[in-house]
Structures are given as C-alpha cells and as structure tokens.
N, C-alpha and C positions, 0 to 999 in steps of 0.2 A: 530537461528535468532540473531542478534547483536542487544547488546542494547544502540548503539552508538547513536549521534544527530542528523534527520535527516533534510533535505537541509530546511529551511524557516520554520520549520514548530515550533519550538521549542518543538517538542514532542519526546518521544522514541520510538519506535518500539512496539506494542502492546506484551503483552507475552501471542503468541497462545497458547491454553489448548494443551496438549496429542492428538496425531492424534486419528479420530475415524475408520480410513482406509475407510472411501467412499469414492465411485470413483472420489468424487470433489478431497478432498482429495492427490491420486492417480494422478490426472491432477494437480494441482496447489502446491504442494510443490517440485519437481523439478523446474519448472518454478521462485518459489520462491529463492529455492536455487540458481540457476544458475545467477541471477540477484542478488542476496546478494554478489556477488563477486566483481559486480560495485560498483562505487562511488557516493552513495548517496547525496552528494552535489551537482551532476548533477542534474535539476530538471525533464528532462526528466526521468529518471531513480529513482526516488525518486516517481514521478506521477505511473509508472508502477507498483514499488514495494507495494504501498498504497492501490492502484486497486487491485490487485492482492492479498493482507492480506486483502482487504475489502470482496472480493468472497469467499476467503475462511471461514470467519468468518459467512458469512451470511449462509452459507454450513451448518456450523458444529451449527448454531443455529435454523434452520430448523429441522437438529435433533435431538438437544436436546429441544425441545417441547416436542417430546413425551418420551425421554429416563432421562431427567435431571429436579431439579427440576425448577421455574420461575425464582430464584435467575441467577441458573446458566445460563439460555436462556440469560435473561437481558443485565448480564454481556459481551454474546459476541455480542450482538445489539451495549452496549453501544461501543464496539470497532468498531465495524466494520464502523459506523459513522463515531468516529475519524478518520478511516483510508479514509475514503470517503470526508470528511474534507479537509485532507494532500494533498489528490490527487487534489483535486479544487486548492488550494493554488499553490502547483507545478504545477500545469498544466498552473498557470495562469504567475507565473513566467515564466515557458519555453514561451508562447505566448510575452511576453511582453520582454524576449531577441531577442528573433525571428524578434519581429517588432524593435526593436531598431539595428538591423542588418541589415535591409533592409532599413533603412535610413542611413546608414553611407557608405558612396562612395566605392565602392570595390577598393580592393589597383589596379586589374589589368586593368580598367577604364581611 
C-alpha cells in the first residue's frame, strides 16, 4: 500500500496490520491492489480505495476481539473510521464535480 497523499483528505494511507488470510481478506486485497495502481487524486478512486481499507479493517477487527488484545482491536476501529471519514470527503467531492459539470454547457451543444 503507498504511503503517498491521498486526494482532499490530507491524510496517508492507514498501515494495514499483516494479512490474517480471511476470506475478507482473500476478497479485498486484490481489489485493493488492483485500484492502488490508480490515481488517487481522482476522488472517485480515492472514495473506492477508502471504502475498501475501511471493509477491510473492520474485517480484521472482528477478529482480533477474540484473537488480539483491546489495544490492538482499537487501533484498527480507530482506522477504519478514518478511512470511512476519507470516503465521505471524496465522495462528496466527486458529487460536487459532478454537479458543477452538469452546469457548464457541453462544448457539443
């Protein structure tokens, strides 16, 4: 995962713990990878990538309740917020290009 600056949000990139291989897991870090190859400034693509470390964060703190101790639970709550945070922000940008796109007269009009 890059710990580059992501689009509006002035934050980095959470640093996910060590996979625990569950099948979340297994489903969402391809998905992760594959969209890490985009451009983060996009805010569509920044809303996705956020979403997507927030699923998985909340994953891996489901089980560590029962396998880690509270510190460690905590810690991936307190991410996975921030990353649900990110996603509100960029999503609200991408909304607010969107609409200010459908106010400006198409060129072929």
């Amino acid at each position: 995962m890059s710990s580059r600056q992501t689009y509006g949000t002035g934050r980095r990139s959470p640093r996910l713990p060590p996979p625990l291989t569950s099948p979340m897991d297994a489903a969402l870090l391809p998905l992760l990878a594959a969209l890490a190859a985009e451009d983060r400034r996009k805010p569509l693509v920044e809303a996705q990538l956020t979403v997507l470390e927030a699923a998985l964060l909340l994953a891996r703190a489901a089980e560590a309740e029962t396998r880690q101790p509270p510190a460690d639970c905590l810690e991936l709550l307190t991410g996975a917020l921030g990353s649900v945070r990110a996603a509100v922000h960029a999503t609200s940008h991408a909304l607010i290009r969107t609409r200010d796109g459908l106010r400006r007269p198409h060129p072929s009009s």
